[in-house]
BAGU-389002 format. One record per residue: x, y, z of N, C-alpha, C in turn; residue number from 1; residue in one letter. Coordinates in pm, 1 decimal. Layout:
// BAGU-389002
<r <X,Y,Z>,<X,Y,Z>,<X,Y,Z>,NUM,a>;
...
// end
This chain:
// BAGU-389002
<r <10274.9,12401.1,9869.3>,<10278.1,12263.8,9820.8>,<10166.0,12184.6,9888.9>,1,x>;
<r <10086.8,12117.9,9799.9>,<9969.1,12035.5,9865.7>,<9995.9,11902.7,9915.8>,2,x>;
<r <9942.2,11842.1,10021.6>,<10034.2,11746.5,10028.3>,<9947.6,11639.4,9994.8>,3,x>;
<r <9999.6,11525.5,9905.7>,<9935.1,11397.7,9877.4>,<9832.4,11357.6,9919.7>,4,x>;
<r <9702.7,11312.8,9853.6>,<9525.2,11308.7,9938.6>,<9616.4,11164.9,10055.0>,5,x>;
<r <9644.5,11068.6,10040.8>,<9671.5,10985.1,10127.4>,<9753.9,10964.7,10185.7>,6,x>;
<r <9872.0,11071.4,10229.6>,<9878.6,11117.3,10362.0>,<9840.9,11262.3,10452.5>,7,x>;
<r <9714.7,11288.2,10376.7>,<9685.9,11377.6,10441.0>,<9570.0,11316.6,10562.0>,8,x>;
<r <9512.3,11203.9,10449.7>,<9425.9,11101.8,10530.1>,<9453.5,11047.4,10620.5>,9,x>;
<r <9621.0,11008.5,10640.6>,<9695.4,10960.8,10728.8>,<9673.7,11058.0,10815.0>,10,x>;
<r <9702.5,11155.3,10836.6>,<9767.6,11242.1,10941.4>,<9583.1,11286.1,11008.1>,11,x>;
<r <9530.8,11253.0,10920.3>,<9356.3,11296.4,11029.9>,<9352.4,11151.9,11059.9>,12,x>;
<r <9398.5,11034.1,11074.2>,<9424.1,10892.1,11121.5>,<9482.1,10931.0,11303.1>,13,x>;
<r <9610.5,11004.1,11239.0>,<9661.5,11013.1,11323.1>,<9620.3,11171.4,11453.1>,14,x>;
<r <9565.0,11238.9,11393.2>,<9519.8,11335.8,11483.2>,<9352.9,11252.2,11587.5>,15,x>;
<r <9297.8,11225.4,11492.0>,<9175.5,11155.9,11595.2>,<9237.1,11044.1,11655.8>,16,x>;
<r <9293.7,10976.8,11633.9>,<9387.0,10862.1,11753.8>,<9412.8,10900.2,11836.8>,17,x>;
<r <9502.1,11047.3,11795.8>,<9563.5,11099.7,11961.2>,<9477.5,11148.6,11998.8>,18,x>;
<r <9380.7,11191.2,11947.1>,<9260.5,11246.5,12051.2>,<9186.2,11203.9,12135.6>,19,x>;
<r <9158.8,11068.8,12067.9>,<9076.2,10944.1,12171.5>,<9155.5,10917.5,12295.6>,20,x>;
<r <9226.3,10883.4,12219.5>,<9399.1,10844.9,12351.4>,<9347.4,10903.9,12456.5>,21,x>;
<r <9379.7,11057.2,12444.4>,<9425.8,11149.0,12575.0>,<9263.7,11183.1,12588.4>,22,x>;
<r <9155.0,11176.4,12535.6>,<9034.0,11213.9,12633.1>,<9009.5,11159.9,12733.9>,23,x>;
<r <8908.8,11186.3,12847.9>,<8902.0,11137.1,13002.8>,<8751.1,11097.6,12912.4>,24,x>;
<r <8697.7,11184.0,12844.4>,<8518.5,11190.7,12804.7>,<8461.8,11083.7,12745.8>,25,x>;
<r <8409.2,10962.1,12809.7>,<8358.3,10897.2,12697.9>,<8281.0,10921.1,12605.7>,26,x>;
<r <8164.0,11022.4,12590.4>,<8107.8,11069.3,12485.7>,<8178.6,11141.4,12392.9>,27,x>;
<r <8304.6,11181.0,12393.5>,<8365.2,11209.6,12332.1>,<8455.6,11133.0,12249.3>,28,x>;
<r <8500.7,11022.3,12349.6>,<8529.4,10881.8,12280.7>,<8484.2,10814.1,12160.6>,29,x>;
<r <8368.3,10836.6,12223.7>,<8287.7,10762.5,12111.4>,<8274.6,10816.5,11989.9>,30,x>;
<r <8241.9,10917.3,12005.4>,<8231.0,11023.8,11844.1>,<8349.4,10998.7,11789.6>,31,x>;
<r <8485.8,11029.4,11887.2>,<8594.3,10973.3,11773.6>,<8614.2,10832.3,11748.7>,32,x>;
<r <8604.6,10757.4,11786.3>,<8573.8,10626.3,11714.4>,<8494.1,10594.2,11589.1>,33,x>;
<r <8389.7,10620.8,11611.1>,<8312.4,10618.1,11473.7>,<8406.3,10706.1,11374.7>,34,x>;
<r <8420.6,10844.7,11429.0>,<8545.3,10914.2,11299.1>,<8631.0,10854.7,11237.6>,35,x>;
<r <8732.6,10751.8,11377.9>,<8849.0,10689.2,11320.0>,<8809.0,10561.9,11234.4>,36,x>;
<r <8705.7,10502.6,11268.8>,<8644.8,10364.0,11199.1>,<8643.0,10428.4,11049.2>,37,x>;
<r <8506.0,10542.0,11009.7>,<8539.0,10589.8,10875.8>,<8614.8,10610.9,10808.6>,38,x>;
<r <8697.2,10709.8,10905.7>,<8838.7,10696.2,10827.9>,<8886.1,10544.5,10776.4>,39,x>;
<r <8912.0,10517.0,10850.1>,<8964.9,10353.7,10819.0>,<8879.7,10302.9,10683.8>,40,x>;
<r <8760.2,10283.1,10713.1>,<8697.8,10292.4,10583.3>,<8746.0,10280.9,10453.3>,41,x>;
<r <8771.9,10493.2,10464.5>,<8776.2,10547.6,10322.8>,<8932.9,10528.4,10280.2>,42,x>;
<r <8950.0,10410.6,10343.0>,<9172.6,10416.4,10317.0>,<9134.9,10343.8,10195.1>,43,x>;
<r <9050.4,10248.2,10159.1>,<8998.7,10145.5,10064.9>,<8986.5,10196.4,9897.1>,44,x>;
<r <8972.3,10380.6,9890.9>,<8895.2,10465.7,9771.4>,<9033.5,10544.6,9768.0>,45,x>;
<r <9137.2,10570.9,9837.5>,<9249.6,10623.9,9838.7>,<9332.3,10571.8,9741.0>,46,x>;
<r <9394.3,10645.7,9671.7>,<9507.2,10674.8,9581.2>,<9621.6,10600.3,9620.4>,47,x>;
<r <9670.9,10483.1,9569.2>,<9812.0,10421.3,9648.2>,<9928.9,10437.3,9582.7>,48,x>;
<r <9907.7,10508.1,9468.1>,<10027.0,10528.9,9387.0>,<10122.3,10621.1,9478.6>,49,x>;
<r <10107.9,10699.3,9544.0>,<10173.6,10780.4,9639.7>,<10247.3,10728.4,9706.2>,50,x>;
<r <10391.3,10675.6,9710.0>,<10530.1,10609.8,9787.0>,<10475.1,10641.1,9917.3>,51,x>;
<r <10544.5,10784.1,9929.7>,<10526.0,10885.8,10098.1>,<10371.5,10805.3,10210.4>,52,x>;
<r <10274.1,10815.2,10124.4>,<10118.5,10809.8,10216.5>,<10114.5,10665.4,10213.6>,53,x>;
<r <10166.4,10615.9,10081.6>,<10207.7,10437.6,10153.2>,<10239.3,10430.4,10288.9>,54,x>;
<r <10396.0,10486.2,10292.2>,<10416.0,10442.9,10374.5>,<10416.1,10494.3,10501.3>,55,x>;
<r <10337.1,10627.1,10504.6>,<10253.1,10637.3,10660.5>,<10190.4,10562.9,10696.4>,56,x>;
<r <10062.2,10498.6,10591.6>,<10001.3,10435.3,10571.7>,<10053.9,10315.6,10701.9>,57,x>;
<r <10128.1,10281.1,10614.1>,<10179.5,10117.3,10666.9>,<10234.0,10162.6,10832.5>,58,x>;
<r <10332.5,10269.4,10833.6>,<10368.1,10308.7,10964.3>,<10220.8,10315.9,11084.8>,59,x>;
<r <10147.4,10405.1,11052.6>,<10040.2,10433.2,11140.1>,<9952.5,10276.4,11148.4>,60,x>;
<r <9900.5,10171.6,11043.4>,<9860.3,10071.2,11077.7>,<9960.6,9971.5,11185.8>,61,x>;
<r <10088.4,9977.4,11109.4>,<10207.2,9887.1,11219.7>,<10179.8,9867.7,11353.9>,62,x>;
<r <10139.2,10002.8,11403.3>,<10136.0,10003.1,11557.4>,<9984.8,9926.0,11577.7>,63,x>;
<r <9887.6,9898.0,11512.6>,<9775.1,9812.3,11526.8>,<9803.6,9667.8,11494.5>,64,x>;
<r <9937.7,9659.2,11478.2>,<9958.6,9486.7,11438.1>,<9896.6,9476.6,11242.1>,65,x>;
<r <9857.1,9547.7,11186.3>,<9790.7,9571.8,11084.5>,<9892.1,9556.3,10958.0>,66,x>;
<r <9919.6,9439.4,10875.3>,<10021.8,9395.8,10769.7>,<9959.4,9435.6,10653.8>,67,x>;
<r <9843.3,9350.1,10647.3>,<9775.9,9318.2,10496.3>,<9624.4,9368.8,10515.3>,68,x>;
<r <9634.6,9370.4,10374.2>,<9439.8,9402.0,10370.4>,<9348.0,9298.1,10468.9>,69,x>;
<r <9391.2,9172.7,10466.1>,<9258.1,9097.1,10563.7>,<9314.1,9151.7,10680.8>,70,x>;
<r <9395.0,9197.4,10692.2>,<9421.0,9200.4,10864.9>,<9310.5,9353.7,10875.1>,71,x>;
<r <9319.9,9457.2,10770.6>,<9261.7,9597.5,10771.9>,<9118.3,9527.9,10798.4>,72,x>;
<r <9073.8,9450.6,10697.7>,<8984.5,9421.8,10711.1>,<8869.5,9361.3,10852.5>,73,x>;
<r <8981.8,9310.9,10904.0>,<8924.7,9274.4,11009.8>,<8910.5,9348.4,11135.6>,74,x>;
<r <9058.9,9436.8,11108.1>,<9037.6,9569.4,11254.3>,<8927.0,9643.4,11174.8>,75,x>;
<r <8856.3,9694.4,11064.3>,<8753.3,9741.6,11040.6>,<8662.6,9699.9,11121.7>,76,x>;
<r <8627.4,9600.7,11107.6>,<8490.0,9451.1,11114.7>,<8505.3,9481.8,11265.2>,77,x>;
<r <8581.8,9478.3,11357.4>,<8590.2,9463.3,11485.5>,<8560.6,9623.0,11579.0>,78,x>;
<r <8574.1,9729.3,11490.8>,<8602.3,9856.0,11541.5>,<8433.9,9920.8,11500.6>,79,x>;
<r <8381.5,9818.5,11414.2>,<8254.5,9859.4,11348.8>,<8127.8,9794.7,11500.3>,80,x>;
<r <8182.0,9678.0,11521.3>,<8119.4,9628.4,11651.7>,<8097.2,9728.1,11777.3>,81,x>;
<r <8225.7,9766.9,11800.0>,<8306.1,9845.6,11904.8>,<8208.7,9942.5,11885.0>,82,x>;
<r <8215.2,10033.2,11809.3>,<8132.8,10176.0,11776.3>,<7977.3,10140.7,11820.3>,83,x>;
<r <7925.5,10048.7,11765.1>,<7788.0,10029.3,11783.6>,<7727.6,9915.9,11805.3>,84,x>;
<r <7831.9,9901.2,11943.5>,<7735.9,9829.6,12054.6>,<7635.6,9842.4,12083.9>,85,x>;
// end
């Protein structure tokens, strides 16, 4: 069984998060940041008809304070800074 394109997107959301998390490396940091920023990105071209990846969706943003699109919008805008200081 394949699982839904947008929570599969979710779950590489959620694998490079925990990765940043637990690295000591900042060069390694950094590469995943820019990853997770794209990601974040491409949530915008994603399929929302999908109930399930909704609502990872919404679960995995929750913990960023993240409700609505301007709010996405703006942890984008801010994480885009972050990356390329």
């Amino acid at each position: 069984m394949a699982l839904p394109e947008l929570v599969l997107h979710v779950q590489y959301l959620k694998k490079y998060t925990a990765s940043m998390v637990s690295t000591q490396d900042e060069s390694k940091k950094m590469v995943l940041e820019v990853i997770i920023l794209h990601l974040l990105k491409m949530i915008v071209d994603r399929d929302f008809s999908d109930e399930v990846g909704r609502r990872e969706l919404q679960l995995f943003l929750s913990k960023f304070k993240v409700v609505n699109a301007k709010e996405l919008f703006w942890l984008i805008l801010m994480l885009t800074k972050i990356a390329f200081r």
